[in-house]
C-alpha positions as CSV (number, residue, x, y, z in Angstrom):
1,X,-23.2,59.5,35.6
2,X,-19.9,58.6,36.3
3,X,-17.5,55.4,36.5
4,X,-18.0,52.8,39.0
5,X,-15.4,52.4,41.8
6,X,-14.1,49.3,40.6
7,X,-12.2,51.7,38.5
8,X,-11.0,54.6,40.8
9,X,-9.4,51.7,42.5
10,X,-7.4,51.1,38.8
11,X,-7.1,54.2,38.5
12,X,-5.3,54.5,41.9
13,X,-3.7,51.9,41.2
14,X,-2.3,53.3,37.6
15,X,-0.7,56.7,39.1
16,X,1.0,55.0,42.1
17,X,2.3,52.8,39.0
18,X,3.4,55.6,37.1
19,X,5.2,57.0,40.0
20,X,6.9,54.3,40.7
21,X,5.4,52.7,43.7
22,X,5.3,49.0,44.1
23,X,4.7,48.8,47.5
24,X,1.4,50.5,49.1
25,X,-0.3,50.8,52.4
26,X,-3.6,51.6,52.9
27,X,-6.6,52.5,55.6
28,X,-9.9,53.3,55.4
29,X,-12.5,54.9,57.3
30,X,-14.8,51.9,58.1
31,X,-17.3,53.2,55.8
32,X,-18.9,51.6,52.8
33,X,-17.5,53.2,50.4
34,X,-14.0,53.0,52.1
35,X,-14.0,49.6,52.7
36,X,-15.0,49.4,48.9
37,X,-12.0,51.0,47.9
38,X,-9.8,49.8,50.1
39,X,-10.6,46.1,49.4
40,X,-10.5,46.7,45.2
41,X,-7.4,47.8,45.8
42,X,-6.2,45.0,47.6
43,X,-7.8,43.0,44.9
44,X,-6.6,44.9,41.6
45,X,-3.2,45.8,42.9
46,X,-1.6,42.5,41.6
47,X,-2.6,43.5,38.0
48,X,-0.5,47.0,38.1
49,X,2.8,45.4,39.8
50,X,1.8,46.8,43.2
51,X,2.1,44.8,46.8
52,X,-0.4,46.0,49.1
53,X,1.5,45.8,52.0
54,X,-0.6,47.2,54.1
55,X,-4.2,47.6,54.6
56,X,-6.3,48.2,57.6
57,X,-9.5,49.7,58.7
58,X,-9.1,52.8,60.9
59,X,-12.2,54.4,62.7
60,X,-11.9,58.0,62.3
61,X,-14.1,58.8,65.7
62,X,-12.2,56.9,68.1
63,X,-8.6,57.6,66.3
64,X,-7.0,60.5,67.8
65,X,-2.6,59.5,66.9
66,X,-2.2,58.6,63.9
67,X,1.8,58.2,64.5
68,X,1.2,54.3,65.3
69,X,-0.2,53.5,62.3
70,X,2.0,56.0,60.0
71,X,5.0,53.8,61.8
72,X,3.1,50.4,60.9
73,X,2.8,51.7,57.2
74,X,6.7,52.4,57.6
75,X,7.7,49.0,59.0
76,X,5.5,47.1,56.2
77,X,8.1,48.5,53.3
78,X,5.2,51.2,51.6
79,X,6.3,53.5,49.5
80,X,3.5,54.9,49.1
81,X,0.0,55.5,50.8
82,X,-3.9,56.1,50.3
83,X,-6.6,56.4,52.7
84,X,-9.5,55.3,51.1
85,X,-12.0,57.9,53.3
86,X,-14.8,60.5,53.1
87,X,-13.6,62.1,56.4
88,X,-11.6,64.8,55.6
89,X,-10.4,65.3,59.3
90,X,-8.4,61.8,58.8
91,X,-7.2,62.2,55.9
92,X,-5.3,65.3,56.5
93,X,-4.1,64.0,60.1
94,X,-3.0,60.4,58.1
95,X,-1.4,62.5,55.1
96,X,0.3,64.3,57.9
97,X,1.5,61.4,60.2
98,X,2.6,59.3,56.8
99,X,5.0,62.4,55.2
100,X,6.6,62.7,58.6
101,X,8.2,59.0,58.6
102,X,8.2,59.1,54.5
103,X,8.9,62.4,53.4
104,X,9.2,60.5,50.0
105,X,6.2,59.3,49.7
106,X,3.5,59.5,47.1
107,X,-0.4,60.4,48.9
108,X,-3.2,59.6,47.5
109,X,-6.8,60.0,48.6
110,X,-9.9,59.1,46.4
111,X,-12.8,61.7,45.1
112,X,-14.0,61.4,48.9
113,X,-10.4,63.4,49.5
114,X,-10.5,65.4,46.3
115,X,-11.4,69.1,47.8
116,X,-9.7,71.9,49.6
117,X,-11.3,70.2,53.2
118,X,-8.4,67.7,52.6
119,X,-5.6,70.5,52.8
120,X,-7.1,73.5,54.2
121,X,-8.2,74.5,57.7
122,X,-11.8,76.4,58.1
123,X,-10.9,79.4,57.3
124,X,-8.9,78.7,54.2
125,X,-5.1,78.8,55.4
126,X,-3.1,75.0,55.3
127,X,-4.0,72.5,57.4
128,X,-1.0,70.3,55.9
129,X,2.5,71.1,55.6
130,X,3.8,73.3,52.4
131,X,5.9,70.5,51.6
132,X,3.7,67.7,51.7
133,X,1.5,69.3,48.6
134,X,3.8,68.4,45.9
135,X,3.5,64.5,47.2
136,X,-0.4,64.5,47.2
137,X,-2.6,63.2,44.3
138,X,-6.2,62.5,44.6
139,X,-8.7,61.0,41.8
140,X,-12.2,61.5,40.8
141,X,-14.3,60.8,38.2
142,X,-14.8,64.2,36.9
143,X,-12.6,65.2,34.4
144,X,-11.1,68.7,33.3
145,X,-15.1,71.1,32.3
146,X,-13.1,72.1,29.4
147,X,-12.0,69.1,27.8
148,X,-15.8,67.3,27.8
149,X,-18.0,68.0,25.0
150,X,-19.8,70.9,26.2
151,X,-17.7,71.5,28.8
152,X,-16.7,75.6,27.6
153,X,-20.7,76.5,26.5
154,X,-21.6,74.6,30.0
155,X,-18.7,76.7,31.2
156,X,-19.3,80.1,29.9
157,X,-23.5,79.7,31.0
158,X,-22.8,78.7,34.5
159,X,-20.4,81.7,34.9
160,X,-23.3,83.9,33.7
161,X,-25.8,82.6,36.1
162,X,-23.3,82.2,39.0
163,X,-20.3,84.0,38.4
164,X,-21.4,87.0,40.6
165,X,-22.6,85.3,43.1
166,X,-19.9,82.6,43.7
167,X,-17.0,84.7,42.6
168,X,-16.6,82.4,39.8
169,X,-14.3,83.9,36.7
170,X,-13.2,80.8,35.2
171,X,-13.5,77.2,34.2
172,X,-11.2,76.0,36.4
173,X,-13.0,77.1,39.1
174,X,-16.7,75.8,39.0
175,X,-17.0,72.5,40.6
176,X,-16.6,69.5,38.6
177,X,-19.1,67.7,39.3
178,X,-21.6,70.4,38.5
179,X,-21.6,69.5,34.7
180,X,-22.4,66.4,35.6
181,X,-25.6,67.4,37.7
182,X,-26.6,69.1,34.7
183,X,-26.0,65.9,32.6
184,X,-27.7,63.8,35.0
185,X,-30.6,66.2,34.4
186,X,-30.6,66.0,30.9
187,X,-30.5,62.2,30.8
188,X,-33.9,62.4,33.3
189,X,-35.8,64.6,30.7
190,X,-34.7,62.6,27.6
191,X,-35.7,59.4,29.2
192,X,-39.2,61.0,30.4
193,X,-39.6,62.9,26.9
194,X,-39.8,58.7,25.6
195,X,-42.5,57.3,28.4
196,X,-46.3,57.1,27.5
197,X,-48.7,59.1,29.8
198,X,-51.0,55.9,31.6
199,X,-49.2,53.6,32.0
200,X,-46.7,52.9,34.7
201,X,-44.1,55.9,35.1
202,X,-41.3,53.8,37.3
203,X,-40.7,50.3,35.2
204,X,-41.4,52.6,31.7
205,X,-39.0,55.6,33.0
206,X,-36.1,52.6,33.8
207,X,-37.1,50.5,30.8
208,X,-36.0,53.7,28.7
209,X,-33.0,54.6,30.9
210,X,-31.8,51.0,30.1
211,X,-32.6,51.7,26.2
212,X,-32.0,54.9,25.3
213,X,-28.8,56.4,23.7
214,X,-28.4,60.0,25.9
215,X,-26.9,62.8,24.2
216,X,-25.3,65.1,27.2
217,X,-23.1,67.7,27.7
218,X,-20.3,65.0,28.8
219,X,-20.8,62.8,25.8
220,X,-22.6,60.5,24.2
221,X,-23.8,57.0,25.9
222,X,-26.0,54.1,27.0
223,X,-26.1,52.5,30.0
224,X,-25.2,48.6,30.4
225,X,-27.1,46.2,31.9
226,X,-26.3,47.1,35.3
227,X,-26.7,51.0,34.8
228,X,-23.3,51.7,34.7
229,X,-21.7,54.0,32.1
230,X,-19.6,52.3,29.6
231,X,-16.6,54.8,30.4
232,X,-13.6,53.9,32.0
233,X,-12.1,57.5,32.5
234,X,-10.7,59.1,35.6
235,X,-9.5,62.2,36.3
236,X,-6.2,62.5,38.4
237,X,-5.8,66.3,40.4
238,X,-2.6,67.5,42.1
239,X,-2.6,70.4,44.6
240,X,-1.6,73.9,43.8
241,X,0.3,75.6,46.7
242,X,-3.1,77.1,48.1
243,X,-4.1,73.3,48.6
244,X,-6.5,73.6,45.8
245,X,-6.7,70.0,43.3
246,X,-6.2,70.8,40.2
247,X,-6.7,68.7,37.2
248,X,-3.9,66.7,36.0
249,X,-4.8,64.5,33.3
250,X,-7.0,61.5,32.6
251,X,-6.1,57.9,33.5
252,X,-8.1,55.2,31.4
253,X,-7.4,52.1,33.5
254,X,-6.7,49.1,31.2
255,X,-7.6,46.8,34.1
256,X,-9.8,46.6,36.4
257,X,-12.5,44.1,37.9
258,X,-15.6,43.5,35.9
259,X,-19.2,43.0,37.8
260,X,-21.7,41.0,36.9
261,X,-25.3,42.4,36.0
């Protein structure tokens, strides 16, 4: 339901470029998808003026100082950083380690860094430095509720049904991505509302999720060939002084490496 990461890695790529970064150092986490980003942005980074100058796997279980590598990142000439992880426990000690050698810099994390875990301790205080906040960005694919096409009804229901409960008031505070569970949802049903009964449910049911033009609460859209979304929008967050992402505004990479089906 949302864009591939071929372009979160533009989109990265776009805000370290509109911050002026030309130089960038990276790690990952040894996982799949941080491997993935890591190496698109290795690959992409040419196309937005940027140098990776930098860029190592880091294994987040057997890592316990990241000073070494925050010095490594310094001595490569980045001036600014992302660690391309789904471990919020190294992202928040990398973020940490990088600020203290480049105060300066601009950090980044992708949607696997885009929540309070990346900032905040257990119980909800800082688990980063006040300062560093105003140098931390993070992207995901989910953009502002209220800006979609049925983001405020969406909006206004799911504050009915779960308001109380979750001590949710307002837009701004429901999870993203929970519009676009409901979306995903809605795309199932239309697609099943269009297969015959007899026949067989799995090819027919992705036969008509290849065909069918889905009207959602997040737009309308088909899917390619390769059952991707034809969208190339992503949503950049900063962090409030609580350590809560916030939305920011949308990046629509113009760049960005295309698959094949």
């Amino acid at each position: 339901m949302v864009p591939i990461d071929t372009i979160q890695a533009a989109a990265d790529l776009t805000a370290f470029k509109d911050k002026g970064c030309t130089k960038l150092g990276v790690i990952n986490d040894e996982g799949a998808y941080g491997e993935g980003v890591a190496a698109l942005l290795g690959i992409e980074a040419s196309d937005y003026g940027i140098k990776v100058v930098y860029n190592q796997p880091v294994n987040p279980t057997t890592t316990t100082n990241y000073s070494s590598i925050a010095s490594a990142i310094q001595a490569a000439g980045a001036q600014c950083f992302e660690d391309a992880s789904s471990t919020y426990g190294q992202g928040t000690a990398s973020a940490k380690a990088v600020n203290a050698v480049l105060p300066h810099a601009w950090i980044l994390g992708p949607d696997g860094l885009c929540d309070t875990s990346w900032t905040q301790n257990t119980k909800g205080g800082l688990a980063v430095p006040a300062a560093l906040l105003p140098h931390m960005l993070c992207t995901q694919p989910a953009l502002s509720l209220t800006s979609l096409p049925g983001g405020k009804s969406f909006a206004k229901a799911f504050i009915k049904a779960y308001g109380k409960a979750d001590k949710i008031t307002t837009a701004a505070e429901i999870t993203p991505y929970s519009i676009y569970g409901y979306a995903a949802a809605q795309v199932g049903l239309q697609a099943l509302a269009k297969v015959k009964p007899g026949g067989n449910l799995r090819s027919e049911m992705v036969a008509e999720l290849h065909a069918t033009s889905f009207k959602t609460v997040i737009g309308d859209f088909k899917f390619n060939s390769s059952g991707d979304l034809s969208s190339t929008a992503y949503g950049l967050y900063t962090f409030n002084s609580k350590g809560v992402p916030v939305f920011y505004k949308t990046i629509v990479p113009t760049k960005y490496l295309h698959l094949g089906s």
